[in-house]
FIDREN-488717 format. One line per field, with one value per residue: residue number from 1; residue in three letters; chain; x, y, z of N, C-alpha, C in turn. Coordinates in steps of 0.05 Angstrom, whole numbers. Example, Ala and Ser with C-alpha at 12.3 -4.5 7.8 and 13.67 -1.06 7.14 Angstrom:
BEGIN
bator <- (1	2) $
vomi <- (ALA	SER) $
minu <- (A	A) $
nx <- (264	257) $
ny <- (-114	-45) $
nz <- (156	142) $
cax <- (246	273) $
cay <- (-90	-21) $
caz <- (156	143) $
cx <- (264	258) $
cy <- (-66	1) $
cz <- (156	157) $
! end
This chain:
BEGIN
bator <- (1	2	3	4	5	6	7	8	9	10	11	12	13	14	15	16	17	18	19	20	21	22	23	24	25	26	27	28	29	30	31	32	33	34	35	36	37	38	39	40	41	42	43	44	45	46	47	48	49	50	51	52	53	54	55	56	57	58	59	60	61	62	63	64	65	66	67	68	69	70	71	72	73	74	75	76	77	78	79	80	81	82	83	84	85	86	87	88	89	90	91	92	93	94	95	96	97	98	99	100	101	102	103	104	105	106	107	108	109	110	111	112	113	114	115	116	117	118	119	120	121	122	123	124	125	126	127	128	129	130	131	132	133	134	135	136	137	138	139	140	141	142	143	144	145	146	147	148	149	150	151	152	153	154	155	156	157	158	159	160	161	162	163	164	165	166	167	168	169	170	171	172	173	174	175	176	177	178	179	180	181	182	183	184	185	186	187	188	189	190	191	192	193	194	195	196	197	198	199	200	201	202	203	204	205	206	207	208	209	210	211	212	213	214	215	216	217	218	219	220	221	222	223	224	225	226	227	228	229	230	231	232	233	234	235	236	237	238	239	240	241	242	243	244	245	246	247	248	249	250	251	252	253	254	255	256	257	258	259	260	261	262	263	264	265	266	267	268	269	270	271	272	273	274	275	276	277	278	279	280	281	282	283	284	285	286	287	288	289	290	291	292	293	294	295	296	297	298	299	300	301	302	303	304	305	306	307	308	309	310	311	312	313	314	315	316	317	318	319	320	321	322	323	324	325	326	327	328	329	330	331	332	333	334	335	336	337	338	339	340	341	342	343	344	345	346	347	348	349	350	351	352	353	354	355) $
vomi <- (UNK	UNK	UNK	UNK	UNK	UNK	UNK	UNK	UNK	UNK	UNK	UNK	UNK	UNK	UNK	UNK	UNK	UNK	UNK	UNK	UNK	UNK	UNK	UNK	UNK	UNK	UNK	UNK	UNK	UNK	UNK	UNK	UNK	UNK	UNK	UNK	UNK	UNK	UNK	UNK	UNK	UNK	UNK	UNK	UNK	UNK	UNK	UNK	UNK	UNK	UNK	UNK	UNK	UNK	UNK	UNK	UNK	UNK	UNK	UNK	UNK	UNK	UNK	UNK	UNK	UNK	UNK	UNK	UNK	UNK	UNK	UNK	UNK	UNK	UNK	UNK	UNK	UNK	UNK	UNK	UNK	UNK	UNK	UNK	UNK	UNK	UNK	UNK	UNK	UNK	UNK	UNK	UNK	UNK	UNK	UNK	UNK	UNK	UNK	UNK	UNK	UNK	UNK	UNK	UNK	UNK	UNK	UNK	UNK	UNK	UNK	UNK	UNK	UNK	UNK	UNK	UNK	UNK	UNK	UNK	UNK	UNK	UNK	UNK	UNK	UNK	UNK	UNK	UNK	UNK	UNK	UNK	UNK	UNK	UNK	UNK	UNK	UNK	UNK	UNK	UNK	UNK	UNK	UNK	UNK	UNK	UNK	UNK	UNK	UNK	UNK	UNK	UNK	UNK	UNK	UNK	UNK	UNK	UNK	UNK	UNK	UNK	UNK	UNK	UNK	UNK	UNK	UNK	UNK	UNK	UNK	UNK	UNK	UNK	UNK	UNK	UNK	UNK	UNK	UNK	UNK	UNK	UNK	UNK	UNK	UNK	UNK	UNK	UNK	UNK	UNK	UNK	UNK	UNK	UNK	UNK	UNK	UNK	UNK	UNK	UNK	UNK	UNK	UNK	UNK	UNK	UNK	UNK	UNK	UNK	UNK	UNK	UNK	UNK	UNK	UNK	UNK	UNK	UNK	UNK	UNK	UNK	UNK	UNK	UNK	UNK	UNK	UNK	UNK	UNK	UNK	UNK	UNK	UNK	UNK	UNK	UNK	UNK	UNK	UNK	UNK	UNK	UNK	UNK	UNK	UNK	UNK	UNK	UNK	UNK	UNK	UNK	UNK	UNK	UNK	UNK	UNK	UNK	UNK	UNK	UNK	UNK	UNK	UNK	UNK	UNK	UNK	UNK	UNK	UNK	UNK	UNK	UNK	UNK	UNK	UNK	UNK	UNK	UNK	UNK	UNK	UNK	UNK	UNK	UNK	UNK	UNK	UNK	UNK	UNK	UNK	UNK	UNK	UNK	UNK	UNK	UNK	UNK	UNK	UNK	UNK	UNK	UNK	UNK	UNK	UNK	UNK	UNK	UNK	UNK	UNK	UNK	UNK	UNK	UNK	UNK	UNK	UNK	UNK	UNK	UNK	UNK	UNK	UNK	UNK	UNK	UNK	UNK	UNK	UNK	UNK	UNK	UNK	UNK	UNK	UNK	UNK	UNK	UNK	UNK	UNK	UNK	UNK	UNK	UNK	UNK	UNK	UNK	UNK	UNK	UNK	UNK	UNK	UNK	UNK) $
minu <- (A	A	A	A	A	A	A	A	A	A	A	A	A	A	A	A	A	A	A	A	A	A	A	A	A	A	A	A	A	A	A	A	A	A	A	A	A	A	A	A	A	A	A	A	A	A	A	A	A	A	A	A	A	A	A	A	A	A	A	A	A	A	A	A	A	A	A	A	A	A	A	A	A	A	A	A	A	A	A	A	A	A	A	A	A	A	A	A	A	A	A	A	A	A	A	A	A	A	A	A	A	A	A	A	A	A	A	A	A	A	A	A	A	A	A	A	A	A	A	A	A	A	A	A	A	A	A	A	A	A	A	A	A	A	A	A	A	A	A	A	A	A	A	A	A	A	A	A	A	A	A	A	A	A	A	A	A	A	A	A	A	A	A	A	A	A	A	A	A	A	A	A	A	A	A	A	A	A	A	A	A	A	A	A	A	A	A	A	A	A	A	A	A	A	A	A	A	A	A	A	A	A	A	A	A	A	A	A	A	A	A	A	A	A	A	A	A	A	A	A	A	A	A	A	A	A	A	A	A	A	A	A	A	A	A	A	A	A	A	A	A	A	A	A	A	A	A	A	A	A	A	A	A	A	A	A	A	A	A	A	A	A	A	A	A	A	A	A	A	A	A	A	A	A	A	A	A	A	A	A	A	A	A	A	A	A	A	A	A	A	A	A	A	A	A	A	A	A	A	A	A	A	A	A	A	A	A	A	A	A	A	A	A	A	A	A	A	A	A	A	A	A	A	A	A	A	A	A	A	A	A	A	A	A	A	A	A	A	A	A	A	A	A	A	A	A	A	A	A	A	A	A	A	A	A) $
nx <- (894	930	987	1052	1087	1142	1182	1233	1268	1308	1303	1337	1330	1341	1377	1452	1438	1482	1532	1526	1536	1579	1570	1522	1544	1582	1553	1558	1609	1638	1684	1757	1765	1720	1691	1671	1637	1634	1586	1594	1573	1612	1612	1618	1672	1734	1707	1676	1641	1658	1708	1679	1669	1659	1714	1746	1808	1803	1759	1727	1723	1683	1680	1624	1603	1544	1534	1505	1443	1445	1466	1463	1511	1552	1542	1550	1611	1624	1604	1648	1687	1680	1688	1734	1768	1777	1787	1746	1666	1642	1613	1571	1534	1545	1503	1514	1486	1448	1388	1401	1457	1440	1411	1455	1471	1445	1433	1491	1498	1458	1484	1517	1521	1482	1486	1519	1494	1469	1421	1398	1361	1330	1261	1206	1219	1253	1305	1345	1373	1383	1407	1479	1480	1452	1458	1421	1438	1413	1430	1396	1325	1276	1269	1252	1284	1305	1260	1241	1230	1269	1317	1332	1348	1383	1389	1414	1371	1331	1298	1285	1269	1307	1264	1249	1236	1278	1312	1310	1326	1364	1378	1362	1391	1372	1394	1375	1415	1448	1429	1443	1456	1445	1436	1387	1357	1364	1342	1287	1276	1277	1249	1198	1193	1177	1128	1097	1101	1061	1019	1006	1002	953	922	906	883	897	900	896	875	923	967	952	941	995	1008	975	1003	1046	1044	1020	1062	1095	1065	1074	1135	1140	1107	1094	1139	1165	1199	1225	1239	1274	1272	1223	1220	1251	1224	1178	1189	1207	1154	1130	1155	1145	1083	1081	1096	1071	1022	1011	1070	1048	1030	1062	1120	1118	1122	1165	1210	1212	1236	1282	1311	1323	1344	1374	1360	1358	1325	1284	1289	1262	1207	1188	1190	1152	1115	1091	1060	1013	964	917	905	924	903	892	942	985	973	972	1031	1054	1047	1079	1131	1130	1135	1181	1220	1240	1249	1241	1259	1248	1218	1244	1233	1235	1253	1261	1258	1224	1236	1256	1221	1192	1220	1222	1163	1157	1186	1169	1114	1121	1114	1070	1048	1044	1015	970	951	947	902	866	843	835	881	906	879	867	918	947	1003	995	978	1009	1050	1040	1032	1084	1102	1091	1126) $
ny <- (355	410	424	451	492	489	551	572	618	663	688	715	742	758	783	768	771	736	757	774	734	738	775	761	710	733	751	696	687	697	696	689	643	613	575	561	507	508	477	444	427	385	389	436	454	479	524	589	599	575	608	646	641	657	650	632	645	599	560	511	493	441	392	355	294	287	247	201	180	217	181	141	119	150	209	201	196	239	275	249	269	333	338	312	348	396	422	438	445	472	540	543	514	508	498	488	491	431	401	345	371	404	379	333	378	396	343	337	374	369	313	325	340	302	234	171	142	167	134	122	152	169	170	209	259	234	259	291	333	405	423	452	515	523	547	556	554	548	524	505	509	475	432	445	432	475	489	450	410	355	316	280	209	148	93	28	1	31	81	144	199	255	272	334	384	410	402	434	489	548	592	613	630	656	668	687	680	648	596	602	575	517	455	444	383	374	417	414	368	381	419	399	367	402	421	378	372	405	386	351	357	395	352	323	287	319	372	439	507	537	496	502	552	569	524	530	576	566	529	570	595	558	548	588	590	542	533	588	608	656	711	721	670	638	674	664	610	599	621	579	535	546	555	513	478	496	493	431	423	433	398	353	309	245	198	193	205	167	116	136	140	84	68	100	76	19	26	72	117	185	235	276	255	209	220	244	194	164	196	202	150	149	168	154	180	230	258	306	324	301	302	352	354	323	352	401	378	356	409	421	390	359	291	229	169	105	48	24	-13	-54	-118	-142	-174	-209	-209	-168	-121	-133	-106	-46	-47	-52	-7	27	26	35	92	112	168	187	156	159	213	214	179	170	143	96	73	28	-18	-3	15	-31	-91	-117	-84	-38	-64	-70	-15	5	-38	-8	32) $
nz <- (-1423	-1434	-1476	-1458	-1499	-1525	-1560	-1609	-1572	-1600	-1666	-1710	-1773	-1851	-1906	-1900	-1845	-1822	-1812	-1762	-1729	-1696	-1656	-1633	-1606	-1574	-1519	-1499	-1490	-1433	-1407	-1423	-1429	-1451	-1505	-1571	-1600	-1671	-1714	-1778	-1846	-1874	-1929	-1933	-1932	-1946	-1975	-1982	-1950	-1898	-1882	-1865	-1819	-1748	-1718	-1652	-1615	-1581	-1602	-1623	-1694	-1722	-1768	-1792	-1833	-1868	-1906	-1893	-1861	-1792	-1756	-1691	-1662	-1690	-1668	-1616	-1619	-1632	-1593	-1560	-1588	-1574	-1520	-1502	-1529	-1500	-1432	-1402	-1420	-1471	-1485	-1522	-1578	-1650	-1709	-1774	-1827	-1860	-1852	-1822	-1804	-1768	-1735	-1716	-1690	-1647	-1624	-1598	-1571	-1527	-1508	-1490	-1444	-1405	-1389	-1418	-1474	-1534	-1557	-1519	-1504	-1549	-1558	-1528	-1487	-1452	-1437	-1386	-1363	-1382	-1443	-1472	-1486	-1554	-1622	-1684	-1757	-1818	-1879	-1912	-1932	-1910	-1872	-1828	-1778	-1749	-1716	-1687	-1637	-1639	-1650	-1700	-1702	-1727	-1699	-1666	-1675	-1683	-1727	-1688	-1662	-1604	-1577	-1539	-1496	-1489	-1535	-1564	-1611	-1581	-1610	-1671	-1731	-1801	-1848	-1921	-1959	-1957	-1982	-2030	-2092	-2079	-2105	-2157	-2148	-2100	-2072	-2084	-2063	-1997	-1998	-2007	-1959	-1932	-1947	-1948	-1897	-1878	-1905	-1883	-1824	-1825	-1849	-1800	-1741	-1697	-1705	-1689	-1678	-1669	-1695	-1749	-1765	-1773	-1808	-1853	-1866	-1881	-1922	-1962	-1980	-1999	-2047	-2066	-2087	-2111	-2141	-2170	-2185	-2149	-2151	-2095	-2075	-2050	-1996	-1982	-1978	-1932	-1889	-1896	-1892	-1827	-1808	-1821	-1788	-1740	-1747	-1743	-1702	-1659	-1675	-1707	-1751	-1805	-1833	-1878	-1863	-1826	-1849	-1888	-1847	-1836	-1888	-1896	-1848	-1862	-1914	-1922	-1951	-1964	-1914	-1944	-1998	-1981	-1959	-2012	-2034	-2010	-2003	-2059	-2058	-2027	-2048	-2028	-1984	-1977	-2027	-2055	-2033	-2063	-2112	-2130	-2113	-2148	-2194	-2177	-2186	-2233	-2254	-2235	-2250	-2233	-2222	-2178	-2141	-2164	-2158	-2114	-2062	-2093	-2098	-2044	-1988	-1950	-1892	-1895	-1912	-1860	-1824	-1838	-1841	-1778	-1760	-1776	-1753	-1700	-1694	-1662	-1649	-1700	-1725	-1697	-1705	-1766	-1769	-1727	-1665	-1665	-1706	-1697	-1717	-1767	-1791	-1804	-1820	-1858	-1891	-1885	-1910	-1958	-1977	-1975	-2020	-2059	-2070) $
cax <- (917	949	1016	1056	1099	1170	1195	1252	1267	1314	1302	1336	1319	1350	1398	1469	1440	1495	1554	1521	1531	1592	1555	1507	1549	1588	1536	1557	1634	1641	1714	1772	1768	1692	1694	1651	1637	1620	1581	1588	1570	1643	1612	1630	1701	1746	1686	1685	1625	1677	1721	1667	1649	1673	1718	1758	1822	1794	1747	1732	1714	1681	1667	1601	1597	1523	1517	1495	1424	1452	1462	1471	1542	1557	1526	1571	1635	1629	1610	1666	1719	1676	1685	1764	1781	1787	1783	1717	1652	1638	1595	1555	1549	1530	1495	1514	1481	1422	1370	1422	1477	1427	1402	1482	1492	1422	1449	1516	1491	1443	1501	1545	1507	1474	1515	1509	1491	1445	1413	1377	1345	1313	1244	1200	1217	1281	1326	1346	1391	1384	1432	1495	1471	1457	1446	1432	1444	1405	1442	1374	1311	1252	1271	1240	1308	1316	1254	1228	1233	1266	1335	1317	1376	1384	1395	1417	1337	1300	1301	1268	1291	1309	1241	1253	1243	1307	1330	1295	1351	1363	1378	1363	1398	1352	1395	1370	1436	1463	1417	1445	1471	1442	1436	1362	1342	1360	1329	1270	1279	1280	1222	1181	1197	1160	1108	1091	1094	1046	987	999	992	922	902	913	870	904	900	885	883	950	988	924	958	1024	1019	973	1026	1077	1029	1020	1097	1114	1058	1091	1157	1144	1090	1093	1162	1167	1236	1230	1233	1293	1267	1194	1211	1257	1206	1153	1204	1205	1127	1113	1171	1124	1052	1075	1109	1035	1010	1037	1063	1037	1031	1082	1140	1118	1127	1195	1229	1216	1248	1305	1325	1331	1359	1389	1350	1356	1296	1276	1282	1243	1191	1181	1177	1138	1086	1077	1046	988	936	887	906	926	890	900	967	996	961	997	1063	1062	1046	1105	1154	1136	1145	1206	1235	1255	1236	1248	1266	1227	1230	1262	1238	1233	1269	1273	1253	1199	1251	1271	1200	1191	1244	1216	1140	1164	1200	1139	1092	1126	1118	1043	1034	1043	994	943	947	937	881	854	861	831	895	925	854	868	945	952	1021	1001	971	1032	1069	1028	1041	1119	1111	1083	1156) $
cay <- (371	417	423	472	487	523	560	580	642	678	682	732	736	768	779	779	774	716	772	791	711	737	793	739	696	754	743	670	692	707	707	685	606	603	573	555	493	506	437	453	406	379	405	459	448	502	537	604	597	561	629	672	628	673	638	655	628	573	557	481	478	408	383	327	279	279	231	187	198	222	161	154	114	180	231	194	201	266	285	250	288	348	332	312	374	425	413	449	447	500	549	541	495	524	481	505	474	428	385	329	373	423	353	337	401	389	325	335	398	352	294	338	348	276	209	151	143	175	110	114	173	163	171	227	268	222	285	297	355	416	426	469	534	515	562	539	575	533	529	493	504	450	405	450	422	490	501	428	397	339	314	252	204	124	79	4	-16	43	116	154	229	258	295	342	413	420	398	469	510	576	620	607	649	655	683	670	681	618	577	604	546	493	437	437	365	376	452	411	345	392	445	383	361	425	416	344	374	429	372	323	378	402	330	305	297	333	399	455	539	547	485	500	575	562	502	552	602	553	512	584	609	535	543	603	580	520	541	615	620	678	718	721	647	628	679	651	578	593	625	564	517	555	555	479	467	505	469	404	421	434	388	320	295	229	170	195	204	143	98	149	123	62	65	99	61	-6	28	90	135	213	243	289	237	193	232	244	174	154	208	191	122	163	182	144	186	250	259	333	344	279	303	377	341	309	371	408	351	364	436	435	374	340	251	215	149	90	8	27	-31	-84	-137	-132	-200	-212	-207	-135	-106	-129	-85	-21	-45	-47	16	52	23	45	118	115	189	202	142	171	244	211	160	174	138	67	70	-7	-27	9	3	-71	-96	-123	-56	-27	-83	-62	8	1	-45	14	57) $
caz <- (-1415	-1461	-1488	-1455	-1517	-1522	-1573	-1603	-1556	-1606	-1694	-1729	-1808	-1870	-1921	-1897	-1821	-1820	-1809	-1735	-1705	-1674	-1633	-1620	-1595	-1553	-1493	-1476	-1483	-1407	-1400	-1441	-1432	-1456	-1527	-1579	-1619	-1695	-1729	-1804	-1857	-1890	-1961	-1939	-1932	-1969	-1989	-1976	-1919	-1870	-1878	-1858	-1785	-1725	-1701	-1641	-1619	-1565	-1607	-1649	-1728	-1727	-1794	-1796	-1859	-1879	-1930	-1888	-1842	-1768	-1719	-1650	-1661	-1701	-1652	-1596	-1624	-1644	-1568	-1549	-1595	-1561	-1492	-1500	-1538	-1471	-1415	-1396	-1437	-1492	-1480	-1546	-1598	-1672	-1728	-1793	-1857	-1871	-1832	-1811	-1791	-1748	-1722	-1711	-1671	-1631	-1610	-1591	-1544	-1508	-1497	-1466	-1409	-1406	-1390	-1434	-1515	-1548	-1565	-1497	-1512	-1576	-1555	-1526	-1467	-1431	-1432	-1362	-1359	-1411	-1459	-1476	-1505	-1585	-1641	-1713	-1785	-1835	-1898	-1934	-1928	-1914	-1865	-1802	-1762	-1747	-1707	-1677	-1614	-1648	-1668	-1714	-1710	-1735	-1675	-1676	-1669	-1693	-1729	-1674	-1648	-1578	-1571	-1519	-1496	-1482	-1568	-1589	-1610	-1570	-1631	-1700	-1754	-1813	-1870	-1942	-1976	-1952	-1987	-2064	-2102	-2076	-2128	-2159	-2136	-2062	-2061	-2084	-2041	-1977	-1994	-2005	-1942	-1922	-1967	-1933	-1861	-1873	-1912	-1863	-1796	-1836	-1844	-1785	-1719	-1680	-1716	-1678	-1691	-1671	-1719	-1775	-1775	-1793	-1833	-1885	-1881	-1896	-1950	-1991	-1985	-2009	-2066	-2087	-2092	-2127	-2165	-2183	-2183	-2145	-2137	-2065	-2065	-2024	-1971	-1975	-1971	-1909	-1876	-1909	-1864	-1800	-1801	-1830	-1764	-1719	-1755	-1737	-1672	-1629	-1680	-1714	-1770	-1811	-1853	-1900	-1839	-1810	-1869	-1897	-1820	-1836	-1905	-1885	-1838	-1880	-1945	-1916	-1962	-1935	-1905	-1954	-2014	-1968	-1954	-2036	-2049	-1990	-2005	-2083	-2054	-2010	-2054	-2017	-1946	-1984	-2054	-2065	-2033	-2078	-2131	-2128	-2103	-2168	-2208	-2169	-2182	-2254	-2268	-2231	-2267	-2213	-2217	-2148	-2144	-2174	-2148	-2084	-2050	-2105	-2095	-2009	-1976	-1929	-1866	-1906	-1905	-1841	-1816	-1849	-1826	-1745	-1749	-1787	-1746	-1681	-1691	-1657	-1653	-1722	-1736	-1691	-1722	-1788	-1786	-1703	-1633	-1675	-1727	-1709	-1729	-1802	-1807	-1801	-1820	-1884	-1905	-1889	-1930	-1989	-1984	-1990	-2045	-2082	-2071) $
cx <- (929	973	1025	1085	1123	1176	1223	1256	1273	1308	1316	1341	1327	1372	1422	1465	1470	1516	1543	1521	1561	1591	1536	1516	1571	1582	1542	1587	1636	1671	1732	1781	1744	1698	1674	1647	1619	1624	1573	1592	1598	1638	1635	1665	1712	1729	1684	1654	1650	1693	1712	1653	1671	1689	1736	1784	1817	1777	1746	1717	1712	1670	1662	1600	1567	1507	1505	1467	1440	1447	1472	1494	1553	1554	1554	1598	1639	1629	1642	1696	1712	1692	1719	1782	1783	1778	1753	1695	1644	1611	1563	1565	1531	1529	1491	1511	1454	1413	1391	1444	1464	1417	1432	1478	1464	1434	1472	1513	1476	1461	1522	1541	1488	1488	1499	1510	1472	1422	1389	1357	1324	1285	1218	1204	1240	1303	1320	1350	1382	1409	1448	1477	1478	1445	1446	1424	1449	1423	1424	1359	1288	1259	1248	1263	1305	1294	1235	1244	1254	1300	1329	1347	1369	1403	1393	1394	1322	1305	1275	1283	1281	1288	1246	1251	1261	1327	1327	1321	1347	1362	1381	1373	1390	1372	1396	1388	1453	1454	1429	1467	1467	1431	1395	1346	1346	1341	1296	1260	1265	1254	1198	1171	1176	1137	1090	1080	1065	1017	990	996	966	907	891	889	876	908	887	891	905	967	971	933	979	1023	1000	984	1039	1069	1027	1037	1099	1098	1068	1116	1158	1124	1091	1115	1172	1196	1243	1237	1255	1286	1247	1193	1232	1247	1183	1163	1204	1179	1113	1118	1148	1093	1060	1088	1091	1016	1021	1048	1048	1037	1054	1116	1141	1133	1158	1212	1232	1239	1269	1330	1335	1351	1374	1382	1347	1333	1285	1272	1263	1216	1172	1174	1160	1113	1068	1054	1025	971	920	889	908	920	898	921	990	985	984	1018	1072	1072	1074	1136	1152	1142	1169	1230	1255	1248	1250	1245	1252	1233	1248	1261	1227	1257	1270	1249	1240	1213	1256	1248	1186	1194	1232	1182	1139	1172	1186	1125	1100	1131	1081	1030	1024	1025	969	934	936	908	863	865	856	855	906	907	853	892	953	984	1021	993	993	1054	1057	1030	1078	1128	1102	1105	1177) $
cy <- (385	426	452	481	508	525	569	613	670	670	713	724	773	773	790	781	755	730	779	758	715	757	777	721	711	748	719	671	708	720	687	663	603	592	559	531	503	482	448	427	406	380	433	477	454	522	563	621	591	582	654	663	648	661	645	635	603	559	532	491	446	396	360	322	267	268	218	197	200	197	160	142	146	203	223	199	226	282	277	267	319	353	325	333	400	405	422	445	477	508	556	523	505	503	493	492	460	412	366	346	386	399	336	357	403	369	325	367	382	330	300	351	326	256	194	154	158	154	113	137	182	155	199	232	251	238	292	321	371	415	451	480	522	531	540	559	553	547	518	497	484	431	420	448	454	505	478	426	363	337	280	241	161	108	41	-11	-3	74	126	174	238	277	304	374	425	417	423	477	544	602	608	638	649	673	664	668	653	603	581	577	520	468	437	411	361	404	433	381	358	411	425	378	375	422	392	356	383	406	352	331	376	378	321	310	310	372	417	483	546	532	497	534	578	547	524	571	590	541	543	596	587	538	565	603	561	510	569	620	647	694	718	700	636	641	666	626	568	600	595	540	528	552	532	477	470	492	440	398	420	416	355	313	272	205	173	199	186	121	115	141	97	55	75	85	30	8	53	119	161	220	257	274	209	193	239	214	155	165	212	168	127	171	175	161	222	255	285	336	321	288	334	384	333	332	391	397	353	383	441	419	365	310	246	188	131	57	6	9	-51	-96	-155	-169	-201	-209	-177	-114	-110	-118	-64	-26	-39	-31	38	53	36	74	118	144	201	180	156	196	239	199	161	149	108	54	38	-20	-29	-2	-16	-69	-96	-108	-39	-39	-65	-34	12	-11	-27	30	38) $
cz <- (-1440	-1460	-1476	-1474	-1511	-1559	-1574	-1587	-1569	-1641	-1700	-1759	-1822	-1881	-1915	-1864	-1803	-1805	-1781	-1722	-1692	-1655	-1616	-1596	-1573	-1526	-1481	-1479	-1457	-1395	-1421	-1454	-1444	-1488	-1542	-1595	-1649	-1710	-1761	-1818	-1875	-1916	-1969	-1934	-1946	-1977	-1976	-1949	-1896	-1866	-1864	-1826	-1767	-1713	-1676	-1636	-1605	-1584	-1624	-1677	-1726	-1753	-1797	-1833	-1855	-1905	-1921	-1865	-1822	-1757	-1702	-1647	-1670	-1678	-1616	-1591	-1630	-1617	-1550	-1549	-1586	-1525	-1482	-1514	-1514	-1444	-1395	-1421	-1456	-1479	-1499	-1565	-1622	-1686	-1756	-1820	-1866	-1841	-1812	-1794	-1766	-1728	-1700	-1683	-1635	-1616	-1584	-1564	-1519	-1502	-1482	-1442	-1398	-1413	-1406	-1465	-1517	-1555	-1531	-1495	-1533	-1559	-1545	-1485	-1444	-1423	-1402	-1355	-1387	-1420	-1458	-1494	-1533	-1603	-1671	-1734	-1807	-1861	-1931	-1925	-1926	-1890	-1833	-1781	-1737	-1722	-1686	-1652	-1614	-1658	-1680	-1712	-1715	-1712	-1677	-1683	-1681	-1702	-1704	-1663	-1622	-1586	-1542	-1523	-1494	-1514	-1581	-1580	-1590	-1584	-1656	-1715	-1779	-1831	-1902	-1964	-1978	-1970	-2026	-2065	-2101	-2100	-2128	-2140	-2105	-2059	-2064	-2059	-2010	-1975	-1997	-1980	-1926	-1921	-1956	-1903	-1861	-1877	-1896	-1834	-1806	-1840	-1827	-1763	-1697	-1684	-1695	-1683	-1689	-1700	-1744	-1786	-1782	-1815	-1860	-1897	-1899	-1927	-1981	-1996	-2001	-2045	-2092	-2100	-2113	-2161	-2182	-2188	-2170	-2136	-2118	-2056	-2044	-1990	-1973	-1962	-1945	-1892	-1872	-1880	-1830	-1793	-1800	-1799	-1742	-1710	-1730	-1697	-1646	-1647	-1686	-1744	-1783	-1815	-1856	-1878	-1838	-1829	-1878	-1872	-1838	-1868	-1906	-1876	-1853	-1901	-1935	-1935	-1944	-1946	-1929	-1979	-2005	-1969	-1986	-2042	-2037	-1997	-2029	-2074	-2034	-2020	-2038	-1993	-1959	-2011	-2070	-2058	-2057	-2098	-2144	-2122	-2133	-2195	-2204	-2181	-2213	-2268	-2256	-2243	-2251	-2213	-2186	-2153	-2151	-2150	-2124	-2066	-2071	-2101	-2068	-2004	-1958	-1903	-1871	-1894	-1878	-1822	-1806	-1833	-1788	-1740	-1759	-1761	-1711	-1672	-1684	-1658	-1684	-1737	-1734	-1709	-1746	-1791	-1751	-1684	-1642	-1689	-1732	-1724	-1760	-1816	-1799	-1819	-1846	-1901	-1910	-1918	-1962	-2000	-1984	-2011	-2073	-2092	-2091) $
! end
């Protein structure tokens, strides 16, 4: 059977497109009660982004704290201060910032039209109801957030995200102005991120002409960015992210996911520094993209974390092994339909004591 896949419906892209999301959002203002929720990351608090959001007078400013990964206690309460702020539901909810918050604004669209926690949803395809119209206006590129099926969120038992056709955003806003300033070791943390999706789609068995065409777009935007330096780079490597998003979305991610959940969740490490020090410890699965991960990681003079799990106690890595090992698709993709056969527990163990 094959995948009958959705996309996002709406993308617009380029510099300064940011100034047209209140024409955008025009169309789901029907009459004078409709209002909008904007989910901006609390960085950006005073900053002279939060001045330039449309806002109208009904309208919420909700400002999410992403230091920590997204979880579904978090994701709950935030619907609730949704849901008790008017008395009707908004007619849109905007996600304005990085992977987490666009993950945030994904969420909190899909809970406000579905009873219960989020916590019961963490898995693939349990979404009942669609969601409130949700646009999102990445403020980083690399995470894909912006174009997956997927809000990833940390749940009392297990990182695992509401996969659903109904999490794809309705309108992505793609401008690459946003992205100036961002601190070196996150711009690089995050385009890695990318960088990962794209060699772990192309490895995988599930590859096929559709993901196998994106992920090479995205693999030689990302190699120009990080290798050639090229001036275009903030547009290239938000494009590089829209395309990895796409790769892995009709295909899968991997290893390096599977094992970065699991380490997350125990230590609270965010995704994108996860994902770096998860996918140093893969030569043996990925040779060449760990090899030119490394090389990257050196010309841009970025290090990623060392001894991350020394110390952790056989009940610790236990943890992190059960919440790896419970992402089966992204086993299969990596190693085929045999994988428990390969990734045995204590294989796993041995690849975390490498991070």
């Amino acid at each position: 059977m094959f995948r009958n896949f959705k996309l996002v419906p709406r993308v617009i892209f380029g510099r300064g497109c940011f100034a047209q999301l209140d024409d955008i959002l025009s169309s789901r203002r029907s009459n004078a009660e409709d209002w909008v929720v904007f989910v901006l990351d609390d960085v950006f608090s005073g900053a002279a982004l939060a001045s330039r959001i449309p806002l109208q007078e009904n309208d919420l400013l909700l400002y999410v704290n992403v230091d920590e990964e997204p979880k579904t206690g978090y994701v709950d309460q935030l619907t609730l201060e949704v849901k008790t702020a008017r008395s009707h539901l908004p007619c849109a909810v905007v996600g304005i910032g990085g992977g987490s918050t666009m993950d945030l604004a994904k969420a909190i669209s899909l809970m406000l039209t579905n009873p219960g926690s989020a916590t019961q949803y963490q898995g693939w395809d349990l979404i009942q109801h669609p969601a409130v119209y949700h646009a999102a206006v990445p403020t980083l590129s690399g995470t894909g957030a912006e174009v997956s099926r997927t809000t990833v969120l940390t749940g009392p038992e297990k990182k695992l995200g509401i996969n659903s056709d109904y999490t794809v955003f309705d309108q992505v806003v793609l401008d690459p102005e946003l992205t100036a300033g961002v601190p070196k070791d996150q711009y690089f943390y995050t385009g890695m991120d990318c960088y990962i999706h794209c060699v772990e789609s192309l490895a995988g068995t599930y590859l096929n002409e559709f993901s196998k065409a994106y992920g090479e777009k995205s693999l030689e935007l990302c190699r120009q960015v990080f290798l050639d330096d090229h001036p275009d780079a903030a547009d290239k490597l938000m494009m590089a992210s829209f395309f990895g998003g796409m790769s892995i979305a009709y295909s899968q991610v991997g290893a390096c996911h599977a094992l970065s959940y699991g380490l997350s969740y125990l230590l609270g490490i965010h995704h994108g520094v996860g994902c770096c020090i998860t996918f140093d410890a893969l030569e043996e699965y990925y040779p060449e993209g760990v090899k030119e991960f490394r090389f990257m990681m050196q010309k841009t003079g970025v290090d990623i974390p060392r001894n991350v799990t020394k110390g952790l106690d056989d009940a610790q890595m236990d943890i992190m092994i059960t919440v790896a090992l419970g992402l089966a698709p992204l086993w299969e993709n990596c190693l085929g339909k045999d994988w428990k056969t390969i990734m045995t527990r204590d294989k796993a163990r041995s690849l975390f004591q490498k991070m």
